[in-house]
C-alpha positions, 0 to 999 in steps of 0.5 A, a space after each residue: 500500500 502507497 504511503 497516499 493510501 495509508 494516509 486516506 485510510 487514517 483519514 476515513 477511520 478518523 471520520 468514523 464515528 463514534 471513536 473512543 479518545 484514545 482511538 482518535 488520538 492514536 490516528 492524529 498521531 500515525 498521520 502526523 508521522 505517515 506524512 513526515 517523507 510526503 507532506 511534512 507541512 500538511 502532519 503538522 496540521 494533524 499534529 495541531 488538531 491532536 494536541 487541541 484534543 489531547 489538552 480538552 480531555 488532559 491526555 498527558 501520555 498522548 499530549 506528550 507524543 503529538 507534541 514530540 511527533 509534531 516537533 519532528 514534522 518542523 525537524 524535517 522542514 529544517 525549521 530547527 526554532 519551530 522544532 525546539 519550541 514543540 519539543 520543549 512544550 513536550 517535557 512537562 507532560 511526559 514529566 507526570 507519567 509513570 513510565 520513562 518512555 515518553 520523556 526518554 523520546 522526548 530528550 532524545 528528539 531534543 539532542 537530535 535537533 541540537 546535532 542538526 544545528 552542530 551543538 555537539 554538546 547539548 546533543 550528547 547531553 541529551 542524548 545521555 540523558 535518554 539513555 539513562 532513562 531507556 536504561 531506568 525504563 528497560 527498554 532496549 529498542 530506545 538504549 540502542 537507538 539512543 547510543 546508536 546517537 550518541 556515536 553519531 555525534 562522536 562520528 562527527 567530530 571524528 572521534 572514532 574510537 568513542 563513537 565505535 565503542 557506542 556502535 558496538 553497544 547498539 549494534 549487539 541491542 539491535 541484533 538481540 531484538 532483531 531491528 532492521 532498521 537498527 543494524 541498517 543504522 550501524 552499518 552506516 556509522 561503522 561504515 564512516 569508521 572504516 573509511 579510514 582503516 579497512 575500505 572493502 570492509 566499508 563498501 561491505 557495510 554500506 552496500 548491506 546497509 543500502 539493501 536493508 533500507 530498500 526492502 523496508 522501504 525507507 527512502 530516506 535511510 536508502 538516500 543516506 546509505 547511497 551517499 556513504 556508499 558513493 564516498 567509499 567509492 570516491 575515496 577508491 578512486 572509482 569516480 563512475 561508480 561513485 557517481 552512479 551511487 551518488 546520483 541514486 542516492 540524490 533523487 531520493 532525497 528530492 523524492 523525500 524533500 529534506 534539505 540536509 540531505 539534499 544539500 549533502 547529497 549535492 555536496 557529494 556530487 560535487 565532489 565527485 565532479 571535481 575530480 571527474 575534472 568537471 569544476 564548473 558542474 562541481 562549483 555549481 552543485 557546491 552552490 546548490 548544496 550552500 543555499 540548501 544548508 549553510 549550518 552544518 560544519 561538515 557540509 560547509 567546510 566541504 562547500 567552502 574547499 570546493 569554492 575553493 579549488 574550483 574557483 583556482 582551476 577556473 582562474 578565478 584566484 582572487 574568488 579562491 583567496 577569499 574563500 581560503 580566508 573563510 575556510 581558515 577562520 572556520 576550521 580554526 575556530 572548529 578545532 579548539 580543545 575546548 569543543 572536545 572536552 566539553 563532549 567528554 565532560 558531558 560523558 564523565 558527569 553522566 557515568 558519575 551521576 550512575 556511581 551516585 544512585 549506586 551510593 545511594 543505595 548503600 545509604 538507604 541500606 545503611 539506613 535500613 540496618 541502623 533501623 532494625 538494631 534500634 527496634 531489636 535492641 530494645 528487647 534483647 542485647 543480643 540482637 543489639 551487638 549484632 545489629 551494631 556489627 552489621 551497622 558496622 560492617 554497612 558503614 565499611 562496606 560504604 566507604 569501600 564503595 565510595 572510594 572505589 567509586 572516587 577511583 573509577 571517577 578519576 580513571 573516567 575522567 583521564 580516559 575522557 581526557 585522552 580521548 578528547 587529546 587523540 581527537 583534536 591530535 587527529 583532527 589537527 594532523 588531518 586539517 594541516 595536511 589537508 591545507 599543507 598538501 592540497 592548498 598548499 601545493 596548488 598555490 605552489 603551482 600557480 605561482 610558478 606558472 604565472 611568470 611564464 604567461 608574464 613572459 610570453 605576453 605583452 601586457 600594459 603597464 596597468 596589466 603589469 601592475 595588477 600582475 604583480 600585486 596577484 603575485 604578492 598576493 599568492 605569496 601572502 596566501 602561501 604563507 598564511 596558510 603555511 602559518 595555520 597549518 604548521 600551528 595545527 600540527 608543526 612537521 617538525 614535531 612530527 619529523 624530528 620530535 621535541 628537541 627540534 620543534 621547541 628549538 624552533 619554535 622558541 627561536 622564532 620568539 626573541 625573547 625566548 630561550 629554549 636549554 635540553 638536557 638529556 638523550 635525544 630519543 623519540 617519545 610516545 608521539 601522543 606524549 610528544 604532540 601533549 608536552 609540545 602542546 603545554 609549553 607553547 601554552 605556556 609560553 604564549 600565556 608569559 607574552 600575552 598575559 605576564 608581559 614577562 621580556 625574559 622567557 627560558 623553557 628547559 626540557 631535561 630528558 632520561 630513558 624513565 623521565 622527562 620534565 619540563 620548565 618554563 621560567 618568565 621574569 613576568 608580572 606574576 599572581 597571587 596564587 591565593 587569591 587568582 584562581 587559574 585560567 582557562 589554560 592552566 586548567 587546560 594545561 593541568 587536566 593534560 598532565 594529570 592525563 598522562 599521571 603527570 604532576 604540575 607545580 606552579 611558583 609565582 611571585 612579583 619577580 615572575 612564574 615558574 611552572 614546572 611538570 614531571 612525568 614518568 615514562 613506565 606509567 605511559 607505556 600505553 599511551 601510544 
């Protein structure tokens, strides 16, 4: 049966006559979601009338989903402030209810919403929130489908290890409860993971996950499975194929009419066009997928290299430089630390929240104990000494739980932080290659080119002017975005290790002066990238904030430990008073990451900050 016909039968049964409330309800909702792929815009006028209903007779359980599906319907439309405020409008509702399920659903619309805006964090937030309660409910459909979110905002940043942790958490719930949807659902998330390691494995995934939306016949999963199952084959090299699925992938999308997808569809083709060596098509279908969807990070940022090295191609530099500068200040803006830990601060302070109820419970029972040795006691003295040794043994037992609890906080906390290090390491080694590499060398052949047309031409004077202010130009971008990319992630870091990319670094700075004691070997490079990283902090906070003119950074290497000193004749602070800045947190929450200690001595006369780590406990660190 057509999805037309579905929806003309919930019609006719909603006209019969007479129809129980609930019955109704039940109706109003099925059309509100039966229209989500045809006609988004006509369920939100089913989803309205169900609400008038459900609020007349107090319907809290279907006043919660009518607005929840309602929401969905904006969700779909793009029209992300209509969606927050249906959405919002649901918690109170589903607040009264016995059952977990509506307001799991509801806070699990919420973070989906938020990820469509890029609001990674407010997504995991309530992402985790739904899980909890799935989880309090005994639902397994809903824990799958919420950790199955969860890794697809991991997926986003590019943190493939949480996000394939999460994956496999709801991949194991989706075949125990045999959902197709759900396995379908993975493959797609897997598939994004083994893009990067494993590429036949991933074609594997995409092409199942393609074929399990075709028999169910969810157009809008089958579009999204054609799109990755295309970039599998760009990134082969195989652009025909790439196309061919791309382009399927796109007329579904025009068919089910949602504007995220469209425009990453359109994105996808642009990319495969490019390489096709068809850049005016490629820029063109780029336009098509900007106008469409201008929020979403991933999206943009490919929008904006393919303005890029289209416009380059088509001579059109001046064009291509602007956008360079747009690209440059985005993917900068997007890569800070702070983005990333505050995604694993959402997850530590959920996996905390756990341990909490868990000490709850040893309280109340506690409690529980205290309450029958005062009953008994009162008759025989006895059962008072044994009900004060269980008192006792209940109060042990809590403080073991409490400290075990303290310490599996503390290894969350480092095991968060590490991952937030790995995935702004990666994010940053990938960002600087993509601009060292591809722009980079470009602009390299351009430059070179473009004596050789001054040479064969005859050009006015005017001509020659402009001709060498496009040279100055090209030099001025080539180092601008040298500049960028050796601070995402400097060559000589990875190339010669500390020693020379210190030395480097603190020669370009005249007031630094950078002492290594010690032998030379290479580190871990997770350890390397974490103690380059604090020292160029450190150093920058001495120029900006301390106004020091004398800086010495010393680094004293050994085959069990390495320490570093940062020394400034700056103004200094009050370390009872000033409490530490964003980047002292930052720079502290790194070492301890790594078992590492940090002692700050800070006086009129300037600061010392001084770290000292130990090489047998990160020996896994790499």
């Amino acid at each position: 049966m057509g999805q037309s016909s579905v929806v003309d039968s919930l019609v006719t049964a909603l006209e019969k006559q007479p129809l129980a409330i609930d019955k109704k309800l039940e109706i109003y909702d099925a059309l509100v979601y039966s229209l989500w792929e045809e006609d988004a815009e006509k369920g939100i006028d089913f989803g309205k009338k169900g609400i008038a209903l459900a609020k007349k007779h107090q319907n809290n359980k279907w006043l919660s989903i009518l607005y929840s599906h309602t929401a969905m319907s904006f969700f779909y439309l793009a029209q992300y402030d209509s969606a927050h405020f249906y959405q919002d409008l649901a918690f109170e509702p589903a607040s009264t209810l016995s059952s977990f399920k509506e307001l799991a659903s509801a806070h699990m619309n919420k973070g989906s919403i938020f990820k469509m805006e890029d609001n990674h964090p407010e997504a995991i937030k309530e992402y985790l929130k739904s899980l909890h309660l799935f989880e309090k409910e005994g639902n397994d459909q809903g824990r799958g489908m919420a950790l199955g979110n969860i890794a697809h905002v991991y997926l986003q940043l590019r943190n493939f290890k949480q996000a394939e942790k999460y994956l496999k958490e709801s991949e194991a719930l989706a075949i125990k409860l045999n959902n197709k949807e759900g396995i379908g659902s993975v493959a797609i998330a897997l598939t994004n993971i083994y893009q990067e390691t494993d590429m036949p494995k991933a074609i594997e995934y995409a092409t199942r996950a393609v074929e399990i939306f075709h028999q169910l016949g969810n157009k809008y999963s089958e579009a999204v499975a054609l799109s990755v199952l295309g970039r599998c084959y760009q990134e082969t090299g195989n652009y025909q194929k790439a196309a061919v699925y791309t382009e399927r992938g796109l007329a579904l999308a025009k068919e089910v009419g949602y504007s995220n997808l469209l425009a990453q569809l359109y994105v996808n083709l642009s990319n495969v066009r490019y390489y096709q060596g068809n850049y005016r098509e490629s820029e063109q279908l780029a336009i098509e997928a900007r106008n469409l969807d201008s929020a979403n990070m991933e999206i943009k940022h490919n929008v904006l290299l393919n303005h890029i090295r289209n416009n380059m191609y088509l001579g059109n530099l001046k064009t291509a430089e602007d956008y360079m500068e747009t690209y440059t200040a985005s993917i900068q803006q997007f890569a800070t630390e702070e983005y990333q830990e505050s995604i694993s601060d959402l997850e530590v302070k959920y996996e905390t929240e756990k341990k909490q109820l868990q000490i709850a419970a040893l309280e109340k029972q506690r409690y529980l104990y205290i309450w029958l040795g005062t009953a008994i006691g009162g008759a025989l003295l006895i059962a008072l000494a044994f009900a004060f040794a269980r008192y006792r043994l209940a109060v042990n037992r809590r403080k073991l739980a409490e400290q075990e609890s303290r310490r599996l906080e503390q290894e969350k906390q480092l095991v968060a932080v590490q991952a937030t290090l790995d995935g702004e390491a990666a994010e940053r080694t990938r960002l600087a290659k993509d601009l060292h590499d591809g722009l980079g060398g470009m602009l390299s052949a351009i430059k070179l080119n473009l004596p050789q047309v001054h040479g064969d031409a005859l050009l006015e004077a005017m001509d020659v002017t402009r001709f060498q202010t496009a040279l100055g130009m090209l030099d001025d971008s080539i180092q601008e975005l040298r500049r960028v990319a050796h601070h995402m992630m400097p060559e000589s870091l990875l190339r010669h290790g500390l020693k020379v990319s210190l030395a480097d670094f603190c020669a370009a700075i005249p007031t630094a002066n950078f002492h290594y004691f010690g032998n030379e070997a290479r580190l871990p490079s997770k350890m390397e990238i974490m103690v380059y990283r604090c020292i160029h902090e450190l150093v920058n906070n001495a120029l900006k904030h301390a106004n020091a003119t004398l800086i010495n950074v010393q680094l004293v290497q050994d085959s069990n430990r390495i320490s570093f000193t940062v020394q400034d004749n700056g103004s200094g602070f009050d370390q009872k008073t000033v409490a530490e800045g964003m980047g002292l947190r930052n720079i502290r929450q790194r070492v301890e990451a790594f078992q590492g200690e940090m002692d700050i001595l800070s006086s009129s006369q300037g600061t010392e900050i001084h770290v000292d780590l130990e090489m047998t406990k990160n020996k896994n660190y790499d």
